[in-house]
TORKOL-4160 file (C-alpha; in steps of 0.2 Angstrom, whole numbers, padded with zeros to 4 digits, m for minus):
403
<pt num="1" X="0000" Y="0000" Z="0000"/>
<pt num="2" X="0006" Y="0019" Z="m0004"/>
<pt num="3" X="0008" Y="0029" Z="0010"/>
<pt num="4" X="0004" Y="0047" Z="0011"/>
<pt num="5" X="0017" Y="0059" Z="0014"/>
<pt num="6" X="0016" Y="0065" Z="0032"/>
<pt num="7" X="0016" Y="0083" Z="0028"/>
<pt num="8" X="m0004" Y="0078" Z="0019"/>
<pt num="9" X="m0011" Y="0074" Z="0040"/>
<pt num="10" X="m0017" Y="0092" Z="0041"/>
<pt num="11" X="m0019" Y="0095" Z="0023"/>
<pt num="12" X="m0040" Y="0098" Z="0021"/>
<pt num="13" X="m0051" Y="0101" Z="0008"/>
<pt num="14" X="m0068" Y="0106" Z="0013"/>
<pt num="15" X="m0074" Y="0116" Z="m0001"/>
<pt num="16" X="m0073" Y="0101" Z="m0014"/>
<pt num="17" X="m0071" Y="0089" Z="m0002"/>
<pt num="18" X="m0082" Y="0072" Z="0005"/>
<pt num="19" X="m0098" Y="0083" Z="0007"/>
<pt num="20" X="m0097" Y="0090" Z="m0012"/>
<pt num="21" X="m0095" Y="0073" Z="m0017"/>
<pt num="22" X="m0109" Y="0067" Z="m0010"/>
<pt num="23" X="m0117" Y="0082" Z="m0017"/>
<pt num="24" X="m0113" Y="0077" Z="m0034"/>
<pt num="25" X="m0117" Y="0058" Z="m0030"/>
<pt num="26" X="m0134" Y="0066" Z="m0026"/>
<pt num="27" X="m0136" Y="0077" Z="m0042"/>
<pt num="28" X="m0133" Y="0061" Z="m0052"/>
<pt num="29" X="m0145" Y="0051" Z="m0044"/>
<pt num="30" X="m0159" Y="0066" Z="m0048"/>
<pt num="31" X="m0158" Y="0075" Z="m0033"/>
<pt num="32" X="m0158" Y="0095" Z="m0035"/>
<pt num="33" X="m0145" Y="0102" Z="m0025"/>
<pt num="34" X="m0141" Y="0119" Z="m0023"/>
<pt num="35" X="m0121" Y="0120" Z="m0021"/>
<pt num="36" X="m0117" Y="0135" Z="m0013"/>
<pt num="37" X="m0099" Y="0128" Z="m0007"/>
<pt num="38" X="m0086" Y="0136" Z="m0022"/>
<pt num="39" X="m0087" Y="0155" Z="m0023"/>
<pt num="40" X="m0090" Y="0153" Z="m0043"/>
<pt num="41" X="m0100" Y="0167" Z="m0052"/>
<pt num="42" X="m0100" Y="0160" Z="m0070"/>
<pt num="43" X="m0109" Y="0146" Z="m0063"/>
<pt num="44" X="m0122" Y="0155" Z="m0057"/>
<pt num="45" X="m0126" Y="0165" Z="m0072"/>
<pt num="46" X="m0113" Y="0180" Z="m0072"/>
<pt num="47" X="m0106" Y="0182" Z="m0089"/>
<pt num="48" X="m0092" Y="0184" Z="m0098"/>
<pt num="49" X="m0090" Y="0204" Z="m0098"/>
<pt num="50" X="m0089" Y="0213" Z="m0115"/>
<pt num="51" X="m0073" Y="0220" Z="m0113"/>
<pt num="52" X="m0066" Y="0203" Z="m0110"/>
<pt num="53" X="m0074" Y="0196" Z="m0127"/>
<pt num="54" X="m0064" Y="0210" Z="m0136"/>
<pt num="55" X="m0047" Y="0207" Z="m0128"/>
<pt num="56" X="m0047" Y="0190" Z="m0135"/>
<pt num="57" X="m0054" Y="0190" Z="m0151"/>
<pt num="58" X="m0044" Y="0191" Z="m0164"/>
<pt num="59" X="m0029" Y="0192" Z="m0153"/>
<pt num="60" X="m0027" Y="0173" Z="m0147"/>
<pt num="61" X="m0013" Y="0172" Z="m0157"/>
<pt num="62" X="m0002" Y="0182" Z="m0146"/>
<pt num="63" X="m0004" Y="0170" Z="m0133"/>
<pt num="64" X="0002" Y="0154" Z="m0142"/>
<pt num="65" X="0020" Y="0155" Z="m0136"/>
<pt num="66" X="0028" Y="0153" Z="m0118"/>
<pt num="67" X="0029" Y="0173" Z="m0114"/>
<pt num="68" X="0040" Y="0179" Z="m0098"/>
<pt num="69" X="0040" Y="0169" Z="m0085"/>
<pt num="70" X="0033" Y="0183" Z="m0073"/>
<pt num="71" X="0021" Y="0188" Z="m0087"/>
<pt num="72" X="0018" Y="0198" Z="m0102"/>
<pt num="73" X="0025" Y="0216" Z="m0101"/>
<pt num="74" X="0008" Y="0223" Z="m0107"/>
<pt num="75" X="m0001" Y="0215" Z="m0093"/>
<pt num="76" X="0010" Y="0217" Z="m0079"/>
<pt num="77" X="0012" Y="0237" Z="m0081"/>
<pt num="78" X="m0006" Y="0237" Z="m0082"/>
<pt num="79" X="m0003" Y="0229" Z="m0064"/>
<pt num="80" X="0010" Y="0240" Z="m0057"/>
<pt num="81" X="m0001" Y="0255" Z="m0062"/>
<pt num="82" X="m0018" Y="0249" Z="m0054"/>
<pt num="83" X="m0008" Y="0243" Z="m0039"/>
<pt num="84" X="0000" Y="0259" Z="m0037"/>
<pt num="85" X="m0017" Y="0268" Z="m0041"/>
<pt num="86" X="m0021" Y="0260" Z="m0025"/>
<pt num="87" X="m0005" Y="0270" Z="m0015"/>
<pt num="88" X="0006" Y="0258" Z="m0016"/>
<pt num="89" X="0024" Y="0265" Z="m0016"/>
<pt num="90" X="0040" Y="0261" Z="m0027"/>
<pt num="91" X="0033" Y="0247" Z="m0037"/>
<pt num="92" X="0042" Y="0240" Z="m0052"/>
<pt num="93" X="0040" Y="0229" Z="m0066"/>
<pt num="94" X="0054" Y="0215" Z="m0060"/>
<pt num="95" X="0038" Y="0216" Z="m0044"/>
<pt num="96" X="0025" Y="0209" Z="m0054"/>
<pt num="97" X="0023" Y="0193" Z="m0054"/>
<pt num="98" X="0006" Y="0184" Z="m0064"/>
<pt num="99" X="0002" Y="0168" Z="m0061"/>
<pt num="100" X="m0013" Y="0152" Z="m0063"/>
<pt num="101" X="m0025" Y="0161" Z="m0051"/>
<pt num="102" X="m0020" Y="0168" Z="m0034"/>
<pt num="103" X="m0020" Y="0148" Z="m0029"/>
<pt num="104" X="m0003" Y="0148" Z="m0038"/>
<pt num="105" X="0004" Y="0162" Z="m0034"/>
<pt num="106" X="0002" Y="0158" Z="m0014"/>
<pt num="107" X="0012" Y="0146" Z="m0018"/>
<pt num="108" X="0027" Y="0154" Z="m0025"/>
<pt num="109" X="0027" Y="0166" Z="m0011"/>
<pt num="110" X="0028" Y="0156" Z="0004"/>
<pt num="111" X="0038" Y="0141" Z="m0002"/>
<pt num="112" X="0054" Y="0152" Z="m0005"/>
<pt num="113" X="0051" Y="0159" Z="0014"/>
<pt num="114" X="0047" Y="0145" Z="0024"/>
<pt num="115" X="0057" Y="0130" Z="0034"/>
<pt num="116" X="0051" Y="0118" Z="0045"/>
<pt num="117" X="0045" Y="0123" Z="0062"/>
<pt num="118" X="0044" Y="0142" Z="0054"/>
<pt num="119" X="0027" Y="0150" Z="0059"/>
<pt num="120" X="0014" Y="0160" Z="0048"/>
<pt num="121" X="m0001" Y="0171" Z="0058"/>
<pt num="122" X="m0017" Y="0167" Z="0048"/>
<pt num="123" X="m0033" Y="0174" Z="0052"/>
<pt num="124" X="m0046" Y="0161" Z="0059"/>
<pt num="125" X="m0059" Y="0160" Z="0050"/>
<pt num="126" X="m0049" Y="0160" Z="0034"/>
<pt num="127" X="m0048" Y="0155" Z="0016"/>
<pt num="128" X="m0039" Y="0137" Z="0021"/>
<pt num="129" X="m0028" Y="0139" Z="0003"/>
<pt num="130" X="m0016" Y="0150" Z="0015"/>
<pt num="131" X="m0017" Y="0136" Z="0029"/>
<pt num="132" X="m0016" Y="0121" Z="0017"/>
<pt num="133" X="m0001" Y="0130" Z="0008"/>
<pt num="134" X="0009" Y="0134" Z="0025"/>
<pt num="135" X="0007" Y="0116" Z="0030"/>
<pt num="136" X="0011" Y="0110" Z="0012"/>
<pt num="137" X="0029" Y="0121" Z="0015"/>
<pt num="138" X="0031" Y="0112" Z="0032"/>
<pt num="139" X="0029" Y="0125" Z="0040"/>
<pt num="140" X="0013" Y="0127" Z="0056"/>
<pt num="141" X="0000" Y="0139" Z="0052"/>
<pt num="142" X="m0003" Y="0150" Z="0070"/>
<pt num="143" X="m0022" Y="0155" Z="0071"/>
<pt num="144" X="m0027" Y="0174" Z="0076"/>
<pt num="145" X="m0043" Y="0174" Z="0078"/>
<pt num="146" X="m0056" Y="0187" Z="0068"/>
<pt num="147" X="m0069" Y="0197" Z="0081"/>
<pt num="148" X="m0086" Y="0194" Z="0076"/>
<pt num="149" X="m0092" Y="0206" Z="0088"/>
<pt num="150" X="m0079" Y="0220" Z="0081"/>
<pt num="151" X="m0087" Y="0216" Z="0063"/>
<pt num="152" X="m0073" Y="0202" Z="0061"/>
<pt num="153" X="m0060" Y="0213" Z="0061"/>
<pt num="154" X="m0044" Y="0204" Z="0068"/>
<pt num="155" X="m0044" Y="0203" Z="0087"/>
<pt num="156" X="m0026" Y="0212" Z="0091"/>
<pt num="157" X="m0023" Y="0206" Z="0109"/>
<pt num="158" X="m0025" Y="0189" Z="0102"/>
<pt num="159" X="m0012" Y="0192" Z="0085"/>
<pt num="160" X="0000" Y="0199" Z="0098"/>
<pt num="161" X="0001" Y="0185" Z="0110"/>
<pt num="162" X="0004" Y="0172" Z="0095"/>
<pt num="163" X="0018" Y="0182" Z="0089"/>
<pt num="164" X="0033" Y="0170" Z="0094"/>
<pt num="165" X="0053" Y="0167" Z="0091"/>
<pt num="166" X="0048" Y="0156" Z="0076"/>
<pt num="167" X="0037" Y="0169" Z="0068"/>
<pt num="168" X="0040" Y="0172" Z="0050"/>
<pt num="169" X="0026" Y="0179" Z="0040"/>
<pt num="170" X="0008" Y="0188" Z="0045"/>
<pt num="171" X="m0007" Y="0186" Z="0032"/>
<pt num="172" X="m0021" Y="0197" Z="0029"/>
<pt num="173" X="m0036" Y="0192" Z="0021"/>
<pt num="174" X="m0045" Y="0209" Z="0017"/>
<pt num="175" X="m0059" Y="0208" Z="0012"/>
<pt num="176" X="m0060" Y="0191" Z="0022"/>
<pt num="177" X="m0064" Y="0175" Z="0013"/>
<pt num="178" X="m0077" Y="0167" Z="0021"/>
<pt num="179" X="m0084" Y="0182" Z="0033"/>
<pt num="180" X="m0085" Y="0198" Z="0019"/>
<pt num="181" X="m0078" Y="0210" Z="0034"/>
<pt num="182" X="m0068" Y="0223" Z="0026"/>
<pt num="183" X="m0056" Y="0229" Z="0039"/>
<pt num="184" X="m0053" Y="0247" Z="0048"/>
<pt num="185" X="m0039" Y="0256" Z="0043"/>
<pt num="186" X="m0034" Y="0259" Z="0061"/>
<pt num="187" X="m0034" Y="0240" Z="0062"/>
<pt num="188" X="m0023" Y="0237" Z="0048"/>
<pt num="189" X="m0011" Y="0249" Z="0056"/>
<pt num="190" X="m0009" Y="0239" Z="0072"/>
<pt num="191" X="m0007" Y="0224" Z="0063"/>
<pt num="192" X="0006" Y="0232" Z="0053"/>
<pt num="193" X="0015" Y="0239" Z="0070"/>
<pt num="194" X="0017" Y="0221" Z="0075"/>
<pt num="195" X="0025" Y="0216" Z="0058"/>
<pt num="196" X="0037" Y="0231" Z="0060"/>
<pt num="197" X="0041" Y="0226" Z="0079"/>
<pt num="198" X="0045" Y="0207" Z="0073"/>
<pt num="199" X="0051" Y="0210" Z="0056"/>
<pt num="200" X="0038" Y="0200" Z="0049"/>
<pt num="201" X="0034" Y="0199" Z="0029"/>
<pt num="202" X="0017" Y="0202" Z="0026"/>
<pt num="203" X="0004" Y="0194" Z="0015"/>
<pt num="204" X="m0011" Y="0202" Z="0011"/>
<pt num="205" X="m0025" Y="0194" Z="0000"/>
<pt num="206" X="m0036" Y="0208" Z="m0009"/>
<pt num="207" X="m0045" Y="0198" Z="m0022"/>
<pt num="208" X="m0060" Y="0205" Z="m0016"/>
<pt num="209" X="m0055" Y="0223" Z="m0017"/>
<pt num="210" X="m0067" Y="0229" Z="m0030"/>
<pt num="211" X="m0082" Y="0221" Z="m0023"/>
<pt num="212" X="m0083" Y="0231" Z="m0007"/>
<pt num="213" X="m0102" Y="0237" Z="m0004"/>
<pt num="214" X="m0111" Y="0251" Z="0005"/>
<pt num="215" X="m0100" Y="0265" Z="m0001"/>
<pt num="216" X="m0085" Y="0259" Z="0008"/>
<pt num="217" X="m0069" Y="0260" Z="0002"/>
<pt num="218" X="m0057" Y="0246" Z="0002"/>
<pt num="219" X="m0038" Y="0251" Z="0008"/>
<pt num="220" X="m0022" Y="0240" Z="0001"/>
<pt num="221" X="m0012" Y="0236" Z="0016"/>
<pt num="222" X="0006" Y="0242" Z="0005"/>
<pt num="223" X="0001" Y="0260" Z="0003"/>
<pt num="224" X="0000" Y="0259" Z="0026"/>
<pt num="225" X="0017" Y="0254" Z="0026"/>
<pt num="226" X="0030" Y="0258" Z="0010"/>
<pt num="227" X="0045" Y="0253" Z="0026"/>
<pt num="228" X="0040" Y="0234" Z="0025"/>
<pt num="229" X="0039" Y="0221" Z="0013"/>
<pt num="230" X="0023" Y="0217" Z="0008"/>
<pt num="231" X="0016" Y="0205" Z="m0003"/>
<pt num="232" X="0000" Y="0210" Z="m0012"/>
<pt num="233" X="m0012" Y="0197" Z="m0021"/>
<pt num="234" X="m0026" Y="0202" Z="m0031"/>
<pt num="235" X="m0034" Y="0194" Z="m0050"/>
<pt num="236" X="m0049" Y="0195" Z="m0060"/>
<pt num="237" X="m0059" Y="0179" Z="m0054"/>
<pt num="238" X="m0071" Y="0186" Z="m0044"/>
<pt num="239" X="m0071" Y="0205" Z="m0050"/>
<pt num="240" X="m0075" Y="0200" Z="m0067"/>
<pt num="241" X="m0081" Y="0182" Z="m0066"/>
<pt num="242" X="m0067" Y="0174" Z="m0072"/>
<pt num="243" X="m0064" Y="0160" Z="m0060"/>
<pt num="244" X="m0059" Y="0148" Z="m0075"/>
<pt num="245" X="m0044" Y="0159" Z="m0084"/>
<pt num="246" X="m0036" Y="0157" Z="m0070"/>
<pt num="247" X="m0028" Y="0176" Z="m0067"/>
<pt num="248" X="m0021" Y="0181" Z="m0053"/>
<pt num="249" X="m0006" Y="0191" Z="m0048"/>
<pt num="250" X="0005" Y="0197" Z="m0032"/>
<pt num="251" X="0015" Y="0213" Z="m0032"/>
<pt num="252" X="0030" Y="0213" Z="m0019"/>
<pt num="253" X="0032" Y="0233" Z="m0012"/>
<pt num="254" X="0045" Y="0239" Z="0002"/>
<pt num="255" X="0063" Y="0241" Z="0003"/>
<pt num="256" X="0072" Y="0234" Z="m0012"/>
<pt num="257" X="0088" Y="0230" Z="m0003"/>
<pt num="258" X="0077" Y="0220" Z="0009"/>
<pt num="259" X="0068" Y="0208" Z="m0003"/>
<pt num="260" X="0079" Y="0205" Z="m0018"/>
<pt num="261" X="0085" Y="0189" Z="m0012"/>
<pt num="262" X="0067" Y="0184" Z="m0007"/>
<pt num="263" X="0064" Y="0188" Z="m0028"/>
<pt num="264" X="0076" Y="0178" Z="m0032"/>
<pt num="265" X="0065" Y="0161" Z="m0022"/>
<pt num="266" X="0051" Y="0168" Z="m0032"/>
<pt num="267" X="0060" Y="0169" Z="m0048"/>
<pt num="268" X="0067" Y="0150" Z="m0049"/>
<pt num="269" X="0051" Y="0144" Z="m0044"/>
<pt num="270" X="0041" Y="0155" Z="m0057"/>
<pt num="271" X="0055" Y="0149" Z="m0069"/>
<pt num="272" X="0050" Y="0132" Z="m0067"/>
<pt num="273" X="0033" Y="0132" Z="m0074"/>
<pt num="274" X="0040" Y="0141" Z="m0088"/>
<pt num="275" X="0025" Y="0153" Z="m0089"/>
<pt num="276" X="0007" Y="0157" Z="m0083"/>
<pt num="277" X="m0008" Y="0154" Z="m0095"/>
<pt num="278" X="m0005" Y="0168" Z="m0106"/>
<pt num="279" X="m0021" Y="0168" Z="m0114"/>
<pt num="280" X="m0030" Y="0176" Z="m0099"/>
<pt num="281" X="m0016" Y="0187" Z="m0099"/>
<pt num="282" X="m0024" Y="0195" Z="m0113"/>
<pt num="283" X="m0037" Y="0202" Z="m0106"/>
<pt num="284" X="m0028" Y="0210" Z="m0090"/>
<pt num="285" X="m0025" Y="0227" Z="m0096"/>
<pt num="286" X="m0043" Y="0228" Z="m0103"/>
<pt num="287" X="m0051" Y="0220" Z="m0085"/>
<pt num="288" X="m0043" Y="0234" Z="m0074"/>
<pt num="289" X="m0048" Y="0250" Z="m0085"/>
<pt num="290" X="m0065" Y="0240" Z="m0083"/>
<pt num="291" X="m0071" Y="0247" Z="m0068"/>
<pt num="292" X="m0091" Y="0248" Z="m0071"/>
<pt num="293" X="m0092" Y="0229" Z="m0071"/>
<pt num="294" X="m0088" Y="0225" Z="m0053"/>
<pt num="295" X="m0097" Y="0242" Z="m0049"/>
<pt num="296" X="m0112" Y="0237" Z="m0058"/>
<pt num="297" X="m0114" Y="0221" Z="m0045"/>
<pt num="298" X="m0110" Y="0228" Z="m0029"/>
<pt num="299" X="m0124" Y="0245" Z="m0032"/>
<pt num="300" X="m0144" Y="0244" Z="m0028"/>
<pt num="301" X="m0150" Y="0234" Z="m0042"/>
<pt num="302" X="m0136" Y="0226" Z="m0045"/>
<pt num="303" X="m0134" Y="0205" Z="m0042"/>
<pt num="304" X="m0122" Y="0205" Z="m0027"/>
<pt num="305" X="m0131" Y="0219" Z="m0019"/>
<pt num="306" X="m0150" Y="0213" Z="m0020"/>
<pt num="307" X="m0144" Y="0194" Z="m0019"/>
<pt num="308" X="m0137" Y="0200" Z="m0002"/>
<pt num="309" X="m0154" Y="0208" Z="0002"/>
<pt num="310" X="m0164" Y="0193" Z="m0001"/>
<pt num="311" X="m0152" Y="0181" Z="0008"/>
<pt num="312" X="m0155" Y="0193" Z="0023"/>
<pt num="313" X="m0172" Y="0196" Z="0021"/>
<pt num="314" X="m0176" Y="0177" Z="0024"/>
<pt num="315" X="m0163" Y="0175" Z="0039"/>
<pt num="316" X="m0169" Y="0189" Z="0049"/>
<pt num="317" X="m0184" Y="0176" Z="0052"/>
<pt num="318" X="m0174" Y="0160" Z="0055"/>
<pt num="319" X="m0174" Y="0158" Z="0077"/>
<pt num="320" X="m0157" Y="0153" Z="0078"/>
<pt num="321" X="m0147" Y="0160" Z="0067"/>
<pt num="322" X="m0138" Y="0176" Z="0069"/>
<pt num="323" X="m0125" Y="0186" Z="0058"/>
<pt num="324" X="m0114" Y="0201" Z="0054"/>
<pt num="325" X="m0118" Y="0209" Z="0035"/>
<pt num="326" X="m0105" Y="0207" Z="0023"/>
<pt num="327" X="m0099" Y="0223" Z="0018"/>
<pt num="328" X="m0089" Y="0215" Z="0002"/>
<pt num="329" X="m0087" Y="0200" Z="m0006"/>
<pt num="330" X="m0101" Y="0187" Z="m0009"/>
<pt num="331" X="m0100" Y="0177" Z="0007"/>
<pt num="332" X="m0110" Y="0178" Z="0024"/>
<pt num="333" X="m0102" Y="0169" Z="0041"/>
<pt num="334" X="m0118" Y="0164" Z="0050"/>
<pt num="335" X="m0119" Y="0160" Z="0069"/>
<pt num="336" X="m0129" Y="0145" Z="0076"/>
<pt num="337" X="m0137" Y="0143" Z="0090"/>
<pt num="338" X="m0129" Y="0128" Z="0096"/>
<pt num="339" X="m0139" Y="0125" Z="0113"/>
<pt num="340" X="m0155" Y="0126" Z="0104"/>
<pt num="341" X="m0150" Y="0115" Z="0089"/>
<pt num="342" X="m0138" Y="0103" Z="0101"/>
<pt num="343" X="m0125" Y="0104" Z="0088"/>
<pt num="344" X="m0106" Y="0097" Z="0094"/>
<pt num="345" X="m0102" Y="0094" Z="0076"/>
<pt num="346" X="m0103" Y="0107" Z="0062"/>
<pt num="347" X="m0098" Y="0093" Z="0050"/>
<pt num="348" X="m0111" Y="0084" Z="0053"/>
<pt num="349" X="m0122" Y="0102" Z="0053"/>
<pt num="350" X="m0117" Y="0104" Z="0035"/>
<pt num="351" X="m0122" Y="0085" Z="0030"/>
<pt num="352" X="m0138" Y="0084" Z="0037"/>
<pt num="353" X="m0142" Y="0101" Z="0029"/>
<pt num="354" X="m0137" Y="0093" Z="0013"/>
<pt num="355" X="m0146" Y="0078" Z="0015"/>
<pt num="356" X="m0161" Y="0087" Z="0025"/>
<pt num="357" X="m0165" Y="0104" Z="0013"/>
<pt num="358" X="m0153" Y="0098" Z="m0004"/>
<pt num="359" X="m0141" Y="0114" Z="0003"/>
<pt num="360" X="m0121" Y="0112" Z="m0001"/>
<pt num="361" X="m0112" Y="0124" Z="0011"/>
<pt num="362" X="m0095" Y="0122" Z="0020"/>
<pt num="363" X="m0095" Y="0121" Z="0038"/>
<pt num="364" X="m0084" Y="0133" Z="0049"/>
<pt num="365" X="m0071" Y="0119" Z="0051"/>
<pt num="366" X="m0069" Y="0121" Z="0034"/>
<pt num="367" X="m0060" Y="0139" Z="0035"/>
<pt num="368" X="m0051" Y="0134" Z="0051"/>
<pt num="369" X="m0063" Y="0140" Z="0064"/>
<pt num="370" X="m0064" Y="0131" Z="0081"/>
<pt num="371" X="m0079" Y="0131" Z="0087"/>
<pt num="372" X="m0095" Y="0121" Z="0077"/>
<pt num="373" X="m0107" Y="0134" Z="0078"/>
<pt num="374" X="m0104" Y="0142" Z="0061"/>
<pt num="375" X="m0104" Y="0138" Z="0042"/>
<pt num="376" X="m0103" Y="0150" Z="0026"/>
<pt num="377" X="m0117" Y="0156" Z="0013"/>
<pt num="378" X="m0113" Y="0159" Z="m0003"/>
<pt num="379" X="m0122" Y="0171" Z="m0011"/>
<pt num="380" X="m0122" Y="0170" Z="m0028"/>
<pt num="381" X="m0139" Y="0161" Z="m0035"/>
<pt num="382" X="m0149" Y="0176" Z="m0041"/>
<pt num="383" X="m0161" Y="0183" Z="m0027"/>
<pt num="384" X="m0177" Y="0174" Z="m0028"/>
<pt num="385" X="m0164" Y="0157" Z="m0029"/>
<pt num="386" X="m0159" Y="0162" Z="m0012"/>
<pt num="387" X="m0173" Y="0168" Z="m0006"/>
<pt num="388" X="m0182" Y="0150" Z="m0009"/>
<pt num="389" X="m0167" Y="0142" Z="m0003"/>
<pt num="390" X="m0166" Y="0152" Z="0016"/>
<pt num="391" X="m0182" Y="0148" Z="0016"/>
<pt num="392" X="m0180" Y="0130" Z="0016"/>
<pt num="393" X="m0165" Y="0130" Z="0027"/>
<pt num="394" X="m0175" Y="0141" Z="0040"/>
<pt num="395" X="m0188" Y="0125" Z="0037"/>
<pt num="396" X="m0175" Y="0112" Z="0041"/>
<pt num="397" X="m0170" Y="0122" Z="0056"/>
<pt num="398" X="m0186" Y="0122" Z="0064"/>
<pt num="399" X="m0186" Y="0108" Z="0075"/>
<pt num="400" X="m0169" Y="0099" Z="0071"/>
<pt num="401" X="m0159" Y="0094" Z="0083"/>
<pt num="402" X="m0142" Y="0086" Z="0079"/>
<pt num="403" X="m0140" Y="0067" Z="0085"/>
């Protein structure tokens, strides 16, 4: 029998893991189940934007060859401008690195950092690609833990005391994968003072910067602090739909003397896969001068804004549940009443809501969270899709009680 490498114990998938398999083992078997695990907008109806089509056509050509290793020169000063646009400081070309999605590009930032026994800070709840990736490097992923009652903004007492000797890296999901909280400024800063006090690199995950609602403004954590390094990710799969071309990018800002041997890591690694899809590159430049798409979802009328309305609509009448509104993203981090609903195991939450209302969604284990008393909504089918599906939820909830 082959034996798993020991580094896979911790390793965890619950996004696409046993749960969505049984989902899928249900579909085939004629069941209708509404998956709302996989923050997926094409799959839920959002198309293609026009000014997408138009990069392509009649340029794939361009995109036949290997191109840079760190990506095309068009697409990566369309990068370095919208990443500067955003206040980051001293940014250069030789910074810009594109990759297969932000999934890739994680990977190419922590694996040159990392050794065994180092330590990364990672928001709990989190996006568990950050978690699994750390482990992946050998390295222990240390939990701070998000406030729900400070809007899930990152409980600072708490990222202060797991600060240790072996601490390397802090990462900052913002706007956080799976809670939507967009963080204070003032926030930020502390958590930046601690990076500068420990001399920590810091990661900071903005994919969802240009889905921030309400008329709030979304800050990049490099423009608060030009004096450390700062790893910036961002790409176009959520702001434009574009989960499948696979786009995604990191920018790295701060002193040059301080990271250039940390660029030379990401440069053999990036090397190595000889180039990212280029054909998605295409279409970077035209995605970030096209700003009215994402704006077009997140305003009144728009799909992410009036699909969050009808999601909350029907919750507000569901005993049991409670929540804190997303301000960005698509995503909603609901609390359970466990006493009432006896649950010990939000796992087996998450399966019987499958099996009991035909609802996919991840439970709160599935983001590293520790308690069982919360599980993530995505909110992508169109309103009255959401509506219908909170409201049978809210009926499986009345009266359930987990065995």
């Amino acid at each position: 029998m082959i034996q798993l490498a020991d580094r896979m114990e911790h390793v965890h998938s619950d996004i696409r893991g046993p749960l969505y398999q049984e989902a899928l083992a249900m579909q085939q078997q004629g069941v209708d189940v509404l998956k709302l695990n996989t923050g997926n907008p094409a799959a839920f109806g959002f198309p293609q934007p026009e000014s997408i089509r138009r990069a392509i056509e009649g340029h794939e050509h361009r995109a036949v060859a290997y191109c840079d290793f760190q990506g095309m020169p068009e697409a990566r000063d369309a990068i370095l401008r919208y990443e500067a646009g955003k206040g980051i400081e001293g940014l250069r070309m030789e910074d810009i690195y594109i990759g297969n999605g932000v999934s890739e590009v994680v990977n190419f930032a922590l694996m040159p950092l990392l050794n065994p026994s180092d330590e990364v800070l990672i928001p709990t709840p989190n996006y568990s690609l950050w978690s699994n990736t750390i482990l992946l490097a050998g390295a222990k992923p240390v939990y701070y833990r998000c406030d729900e009652a400070s809007e899930w903004n990152p409980d600072i007492a708490d990222l202060k005391a797991k600060v240790t000797s072996k601490t390397r890296a802090m990462v900052i999901i913002n706007p956080n994968n799976p809670t939507g909280g967009l963080y204070s400024t003032d926030i930020l800063m502390q958590m930046l003072q601690i990076a500068r006090e420990h001399d920590l690199i810091v990661y900071s995950d903005e994919i969802y910067d240009r889905l921030v609602m309400d008329g709030l403004t979304h800050v990049s954590t490099a423009s608060l602090a030009p004096d450390l390094t700062v790893v910036t990710m961002n790409g176009l799969s959520k702001s434009h739909s574009l989960c499948g071309y696979r786009c995604g990018w990191m920018a790295i800002s701060g002193p040059v003397d301080q990271r250039e041997a940390y660029r030379k890591g990401i440069n053999q690694l990036t090397s190595l896969r000889l180039c990212a899809n280029a054909l998605a590159q295409l279409v970077i430049p035209a995605a970030l001068e096209d700003n009215e798409t994402p704006a077009a979802m997140i305003r009144p009328g728009g799909r992410l804004y009036e699909q969050r309305a009808a999601t909350l609509e029907v919750l507000d009448t569901i005993d049991g549940i409670s929540y804190v509104k997303n301000k960005a993203a698509f995503y909603l981090f609901p609390k359970l009443d466990v006493k009432k609903f006896n649950i010990t195991d939000d796992k087996k939450f998450a399966q019987d809501l499958l099996r009991g209302a035909r609802l996919l969604m991840v439970p709160g284990s599935g983001f590293d969270w520790p308690e069982p008393d919360h599980f993530r909504i995505v909110m992508l089918p169109k309103p009255e899709e959401l509506r219908a599906a909170m409201i049978r939820m809210g009926e499986f909830l009345d009266g359930y009680k987990q065995k």
